[in-house]
C-alpha positions in Angstrom: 166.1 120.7 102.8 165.8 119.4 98.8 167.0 117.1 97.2 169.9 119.8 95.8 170.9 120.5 99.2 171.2 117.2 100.4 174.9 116.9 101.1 176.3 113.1 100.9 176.6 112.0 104.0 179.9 109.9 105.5 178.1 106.5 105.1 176.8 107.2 101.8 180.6 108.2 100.9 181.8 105.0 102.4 178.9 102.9 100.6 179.9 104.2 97.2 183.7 103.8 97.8 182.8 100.3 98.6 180.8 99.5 95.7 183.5 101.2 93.2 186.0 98.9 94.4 184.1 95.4 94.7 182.0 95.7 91.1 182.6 97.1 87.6 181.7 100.4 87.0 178.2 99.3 85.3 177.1 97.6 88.2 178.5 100.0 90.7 176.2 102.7 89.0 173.0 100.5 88.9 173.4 99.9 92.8 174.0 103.6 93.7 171.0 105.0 91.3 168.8 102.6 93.3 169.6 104.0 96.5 169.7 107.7 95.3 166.2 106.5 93.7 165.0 105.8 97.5 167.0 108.4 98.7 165.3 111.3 96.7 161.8 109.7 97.2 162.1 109.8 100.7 163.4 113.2 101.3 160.4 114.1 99.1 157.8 112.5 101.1 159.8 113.6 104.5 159.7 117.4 103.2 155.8 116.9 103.3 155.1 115.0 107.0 155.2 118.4 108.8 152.0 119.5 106.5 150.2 115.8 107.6 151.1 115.5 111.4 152.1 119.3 112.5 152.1 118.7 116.1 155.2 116.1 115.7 158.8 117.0 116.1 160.6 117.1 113.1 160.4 113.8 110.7 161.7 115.4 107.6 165.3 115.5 106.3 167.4 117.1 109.0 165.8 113.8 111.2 167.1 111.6 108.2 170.5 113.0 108.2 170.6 112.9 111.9 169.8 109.4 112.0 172.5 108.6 109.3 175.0 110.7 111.4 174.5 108.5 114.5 174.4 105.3 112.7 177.8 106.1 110.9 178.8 107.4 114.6 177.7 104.1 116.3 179.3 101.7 113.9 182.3 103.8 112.7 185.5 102.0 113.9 184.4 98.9 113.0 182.9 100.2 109.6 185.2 97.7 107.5 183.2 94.7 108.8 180.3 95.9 106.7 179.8 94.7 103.0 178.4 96.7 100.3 175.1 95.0 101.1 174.8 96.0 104.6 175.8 99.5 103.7 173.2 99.7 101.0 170.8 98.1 103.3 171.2 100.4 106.1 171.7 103.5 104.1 167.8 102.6 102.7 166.4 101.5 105.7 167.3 105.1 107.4 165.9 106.8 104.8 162.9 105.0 104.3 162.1 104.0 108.4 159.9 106.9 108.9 158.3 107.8 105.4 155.0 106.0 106.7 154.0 109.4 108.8 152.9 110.8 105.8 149.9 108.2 106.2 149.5 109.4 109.7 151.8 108.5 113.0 149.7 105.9 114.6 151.7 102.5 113.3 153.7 104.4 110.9 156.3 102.0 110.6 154.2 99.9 108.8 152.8 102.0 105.7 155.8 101.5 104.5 154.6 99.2 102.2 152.8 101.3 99.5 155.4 103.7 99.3 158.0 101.4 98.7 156.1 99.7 95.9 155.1 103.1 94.7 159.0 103.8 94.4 160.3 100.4 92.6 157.1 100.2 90.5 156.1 97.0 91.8 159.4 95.5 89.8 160.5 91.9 90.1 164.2 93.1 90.2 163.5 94.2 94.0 161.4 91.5 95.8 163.9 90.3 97.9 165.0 93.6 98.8 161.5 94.9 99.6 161.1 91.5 101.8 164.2 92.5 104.2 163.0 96.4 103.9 160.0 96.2 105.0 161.2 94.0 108.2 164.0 95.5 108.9 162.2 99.0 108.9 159.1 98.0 110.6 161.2 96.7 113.1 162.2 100.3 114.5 159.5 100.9 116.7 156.0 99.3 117.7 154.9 96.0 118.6 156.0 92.5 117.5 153.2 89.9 115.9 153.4 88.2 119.7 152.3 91.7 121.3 155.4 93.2 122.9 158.1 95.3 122.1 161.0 92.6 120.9 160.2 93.6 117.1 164.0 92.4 116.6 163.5 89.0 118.0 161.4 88.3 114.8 163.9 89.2 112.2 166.6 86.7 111.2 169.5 87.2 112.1 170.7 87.2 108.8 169.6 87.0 104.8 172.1 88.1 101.8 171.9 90.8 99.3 174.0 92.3 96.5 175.8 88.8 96.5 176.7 89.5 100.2 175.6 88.1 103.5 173.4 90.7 105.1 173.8 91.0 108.8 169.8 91.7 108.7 169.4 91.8 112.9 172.2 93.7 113.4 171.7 96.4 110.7 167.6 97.3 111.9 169.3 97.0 115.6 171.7 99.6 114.5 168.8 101.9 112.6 166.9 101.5 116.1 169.5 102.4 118.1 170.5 105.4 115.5 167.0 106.7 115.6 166.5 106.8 119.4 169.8 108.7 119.8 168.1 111.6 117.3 167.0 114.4 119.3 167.6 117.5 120.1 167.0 121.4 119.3 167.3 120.2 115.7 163.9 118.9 116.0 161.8 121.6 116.9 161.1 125.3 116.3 161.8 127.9 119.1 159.3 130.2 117.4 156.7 127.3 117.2 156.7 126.4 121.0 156.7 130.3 121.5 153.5 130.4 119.9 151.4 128.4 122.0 149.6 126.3 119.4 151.0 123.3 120.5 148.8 120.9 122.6 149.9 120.4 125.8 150.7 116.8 125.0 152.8 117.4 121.8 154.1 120.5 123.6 156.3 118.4 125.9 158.1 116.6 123.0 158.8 120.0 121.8 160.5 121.5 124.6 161.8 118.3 125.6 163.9 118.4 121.9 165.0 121.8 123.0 166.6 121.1 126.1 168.1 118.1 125.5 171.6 117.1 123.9 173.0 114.0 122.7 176.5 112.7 122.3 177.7 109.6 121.3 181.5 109.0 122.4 183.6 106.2 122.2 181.8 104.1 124.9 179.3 105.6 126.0 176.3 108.0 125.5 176.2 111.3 127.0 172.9 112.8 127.9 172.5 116.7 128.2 169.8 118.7 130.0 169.6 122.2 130.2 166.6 123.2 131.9 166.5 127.2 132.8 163.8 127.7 135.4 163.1 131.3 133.8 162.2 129.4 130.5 159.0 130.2 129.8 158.2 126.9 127.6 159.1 125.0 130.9 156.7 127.6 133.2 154.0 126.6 131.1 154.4 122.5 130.8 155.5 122.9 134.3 159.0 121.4 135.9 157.8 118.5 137.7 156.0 117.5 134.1 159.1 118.1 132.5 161.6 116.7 135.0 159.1 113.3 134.9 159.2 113.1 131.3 163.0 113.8 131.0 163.3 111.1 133.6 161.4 108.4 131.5 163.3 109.2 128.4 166.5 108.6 130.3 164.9 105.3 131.1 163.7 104.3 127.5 166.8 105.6 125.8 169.3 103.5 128.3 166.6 100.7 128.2 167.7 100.7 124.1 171.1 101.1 124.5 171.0 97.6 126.2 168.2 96.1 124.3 170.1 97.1 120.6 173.4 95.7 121.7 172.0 92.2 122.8 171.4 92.0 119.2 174.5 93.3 117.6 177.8 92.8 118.8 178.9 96.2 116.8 177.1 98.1 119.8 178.4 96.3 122.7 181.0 99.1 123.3 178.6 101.6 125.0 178.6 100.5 127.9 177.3 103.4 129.8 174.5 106.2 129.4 175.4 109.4 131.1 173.3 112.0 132.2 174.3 115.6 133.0 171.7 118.2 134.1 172.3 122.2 133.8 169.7 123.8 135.8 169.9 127.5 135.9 168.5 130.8 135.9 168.9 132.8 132.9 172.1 130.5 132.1 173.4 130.6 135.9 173.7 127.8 137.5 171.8 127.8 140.9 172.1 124.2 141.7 174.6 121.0 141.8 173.2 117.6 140.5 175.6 114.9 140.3 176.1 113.4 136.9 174.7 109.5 137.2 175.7 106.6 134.9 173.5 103.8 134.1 175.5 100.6 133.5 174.9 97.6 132.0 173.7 96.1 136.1 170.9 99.0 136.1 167.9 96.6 134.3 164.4 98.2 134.6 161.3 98.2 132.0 159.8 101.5 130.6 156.6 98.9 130.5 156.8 98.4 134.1 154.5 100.9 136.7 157.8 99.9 138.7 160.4 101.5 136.1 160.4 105.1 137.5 160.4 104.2 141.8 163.4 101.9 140.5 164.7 104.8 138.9 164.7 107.2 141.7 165.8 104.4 144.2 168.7 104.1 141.9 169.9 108.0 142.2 167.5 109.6 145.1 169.4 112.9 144.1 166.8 113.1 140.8 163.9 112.9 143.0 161.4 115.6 141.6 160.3 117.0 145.1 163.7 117.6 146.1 165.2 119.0 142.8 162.3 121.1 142.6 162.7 122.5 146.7 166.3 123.0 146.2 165.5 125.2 142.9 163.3 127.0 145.3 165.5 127.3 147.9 168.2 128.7 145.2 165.9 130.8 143.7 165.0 133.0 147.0 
């Protein structure tokens, strides 16, 4: 995906309504050339991650867009509580969050600085911007300065920019929360997993992308799995490997949900992550698995040995030995 083909996505629209209608038209144009400034630098640099860290799932444009999709898709119904700064804000953090893998993946989120200064030239004009960039995107992932994973504890919870009072928190909660909900088929290649070059531990993440959809409704977020037992990505990685990795995903994508709404009150609407898994045979289905719901009660730590025995406790009908008998016993 270029630069040409990048088509304007529904926040970007809404950000450049905005900004038409609160400045003159001078001003409006010197804020939306320095976004489409960042915008264009960072598809550029995204279109080149693949070429530095091959083995990843997809970081280049399509992820950009997907992240700006479920951002816009998250915060869309309260969207006229947002000022042209926290548009603009959130618009560049999204594109900019993940532009560090092009330095390598291990503490990507923050390299962020030499790019960004490599972009603005190092100009005055931007300082304060670069200050709350930098944060707010570092703050997506990783560790905070104490050690653990509360990056958005350390952020204040709010700053100003483009004359505007920037909900700063709230914003790098919502580019979290947006960026944990982006999987899917989108971020692989059938062809690449059929290949076989994969290591076996980047070839998980792969066929995890392929199985898995995401929806984000109006309060809640529906999981997808559709795991095929003839698949013969999932004979390889195996389908007690695949079933225990899908299992800790539910657990750190729910464990977000509830983590990225204590920050923002925008988020506080999903109350509920539910999970659906399709398990057939060459696209029949050959067993039943009741859809669960974590809620808002259900509290466990992806950090915690205890997170996945909680789990099970929690819905014995996703215990691995017995989904895998049953499939067995289906499959005779």
């Amino acid at each position: 995906m270029e630069n040409s083909m990048w088509n304007e996505l529904d926040l970007e629209k809404i950000l450049h309504d905005k900004l038409t209608t609160r400045f003159d038209k001078s001003t409006a144009e010197s804020i939306w050339s320095d976004y489409i400034q960042i915008r264009k630098e960072a598809i550029n640099i995204a279109e080149q991650i693949k070429a530095k860290e091959p083995t990843l799932t997809d970081h280049g444009p399509k992820h950009l867009a997907n992240v700006m999709e479920n951002s816009y898709k998250l915060i869309k119904d309260k969207i006229n509580v947002f000022t042209c700064g926290d548009l603009y804000f959130l618009c560049t953090i999204i594109m900019l969050h993940d532009v560090g893998n092009i330095e390598g993946r291990e503490n990507h989120q923050i390299k962020i600085t030499d790019i960004y200064n490599d972009i603005r030239k190092e100009n005055s004009k931007y300082y304060h911007e670069r200050t709350l960039v930098l944060q707010a995107a570092a703050a997506h992932c990783g560790e905070s300065k104490l050690g653990d994973k509360d990056t958005l504890k350390q952020l204040s919870e709010s700053s100003n920019l483009l004359d505007d009072k920037l909900r700063l928190r709230e914003l790098a909660a919502i580019l979290r929360f947006g960026d944990e909900l982006a999987e899917g088929p989108q971020r692989t290649c059938d062809y690449i997993i059929r290949r076989g070059s994969l290591s076996s531990k980047s070839a998980i993440y792969h066929v995890y992308a392929q199985i898995t959809r995401v929806y984000i409704d109006i309060d809640r977020i529906a999981l997808t799995y559709n795991i095929d037992i003839e698949n013969s990505e999932i004979k390889k990685v195996g389908l007690k490997k695949i079933l225990s990795f899908i299992y800790k995903r539910i657990i750190k994508l729910d464990e977000e949900r509830r983590y990225c709404k204590y920050y923002t009150e925008i988020l506080t609407q999903y109350k509920q992550t539910h999970v659906t898994f399709n398990i057939t045979k060459k696209g029949f289905p050959i067993i039943d698995i009741p859809e669960i719901r974590l809620e808002d009660k259900f509290n466990v730590s992806s950090n915690s040995n205890k997170a996945m025995k909680v789990f099970i406790n929690q819905y014995p009908q996703l215990k691995i030995e017995n989904v895998v008998e049953s499939i067995q016993k289906a499959n005779i």
